[in-house]
C-alpha positions as CSV (number, residue, x, y, z in Angstrom):
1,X,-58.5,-80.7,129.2
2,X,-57.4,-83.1,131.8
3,X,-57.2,-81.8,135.6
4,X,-55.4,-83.1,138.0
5,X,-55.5,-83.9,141.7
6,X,-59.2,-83.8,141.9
7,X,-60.6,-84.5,145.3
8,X,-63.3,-87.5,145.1
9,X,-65.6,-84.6,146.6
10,X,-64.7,-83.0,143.3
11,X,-65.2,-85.4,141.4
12,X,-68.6,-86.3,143.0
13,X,-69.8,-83.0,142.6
14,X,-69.0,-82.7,139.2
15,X,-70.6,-86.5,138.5
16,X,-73.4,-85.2,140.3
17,X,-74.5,-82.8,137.9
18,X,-73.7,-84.7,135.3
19,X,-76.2,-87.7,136.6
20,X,-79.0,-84.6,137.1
21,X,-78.5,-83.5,133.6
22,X,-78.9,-86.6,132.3
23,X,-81.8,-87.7,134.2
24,X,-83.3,-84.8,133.5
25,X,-82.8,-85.2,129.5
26,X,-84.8,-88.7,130.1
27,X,-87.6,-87.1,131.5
28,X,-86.7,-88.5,135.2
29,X,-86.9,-85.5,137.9
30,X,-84.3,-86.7,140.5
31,X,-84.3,-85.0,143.6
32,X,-80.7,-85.9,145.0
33,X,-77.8,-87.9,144.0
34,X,-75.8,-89.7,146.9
35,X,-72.6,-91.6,147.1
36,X,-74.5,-94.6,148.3
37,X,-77.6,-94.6,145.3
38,X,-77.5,-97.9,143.1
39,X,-77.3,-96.4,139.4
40,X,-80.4,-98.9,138.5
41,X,-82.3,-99.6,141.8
42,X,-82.1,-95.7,143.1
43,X,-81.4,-94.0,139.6
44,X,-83.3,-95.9,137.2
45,X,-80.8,-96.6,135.0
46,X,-80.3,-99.5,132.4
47,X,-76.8,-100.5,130.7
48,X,-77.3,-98.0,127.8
49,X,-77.7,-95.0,130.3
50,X,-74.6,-95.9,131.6
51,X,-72.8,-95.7,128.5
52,X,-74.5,-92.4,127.6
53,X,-73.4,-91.2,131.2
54,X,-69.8,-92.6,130.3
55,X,-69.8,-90.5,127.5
56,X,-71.1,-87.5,129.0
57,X,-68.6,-87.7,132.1
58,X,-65.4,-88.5,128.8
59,X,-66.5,-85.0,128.0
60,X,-67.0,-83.2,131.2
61,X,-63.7,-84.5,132.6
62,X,-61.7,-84.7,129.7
63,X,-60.7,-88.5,129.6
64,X,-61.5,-91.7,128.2
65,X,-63.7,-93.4,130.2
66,X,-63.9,-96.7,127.9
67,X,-65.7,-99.4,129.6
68,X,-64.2,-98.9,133.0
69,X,-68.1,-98.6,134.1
70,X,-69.1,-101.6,133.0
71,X,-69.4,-103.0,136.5
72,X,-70.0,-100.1,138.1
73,X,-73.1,-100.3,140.6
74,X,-73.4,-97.3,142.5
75,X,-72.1,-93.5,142.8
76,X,-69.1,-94.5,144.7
77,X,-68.4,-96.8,142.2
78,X,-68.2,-94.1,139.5
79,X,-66.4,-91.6,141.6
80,X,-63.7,-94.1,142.2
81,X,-63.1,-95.8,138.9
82,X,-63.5,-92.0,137.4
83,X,-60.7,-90.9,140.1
84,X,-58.4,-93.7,138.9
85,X,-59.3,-92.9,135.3
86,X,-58.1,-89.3,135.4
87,X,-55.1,-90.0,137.5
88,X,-54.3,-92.7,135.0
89,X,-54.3,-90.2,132.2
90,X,-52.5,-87.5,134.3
91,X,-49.1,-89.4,134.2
């Protein structure tokens, strides 16, 4: 189910959890998530995390995400490309 007009607040909040869920299936106990945290240098995460996490946000969000991650080095960068991804798919 695709939604439309999320907020990038939304959208974070929703990423958030995901990232926390998915940290937390790693065995990694993350505290908080900010906008601003590197996905490697702050979250710990390698290339194949982010395509687990690209998969896991596909599902919670209802799109395909494909490799529009690829480059993506922090939170923002998610929230952003994930924003585009769902407005994109909205049309």
């Amino acid at each position: 189910m695709n939604e439309l007009n999320l907020s990038d607040e939304a959208i974070f909040d929703r990423l958030k959890k995901c990232i926390l869920s998915f940290a937390w299936a790693k065995g990694q106990h993350l505290d908080e998530v900010k906008r601003s945290d590197n996905l490697k240098d702050d979250l710990g995460f390698d290339s194949l995390d982010v395509v687990e996490l690209s998969s896991r946000m596909g599902r919670e969000f209802g799109v395909d995400i494909g490799n529009s991650l690829e480059t993506a080095q922090t939170v923002d960068d998610v929230v952003r490309r994930l924003k585009t991804v769902i407005e994109r798919d909205s049309e």
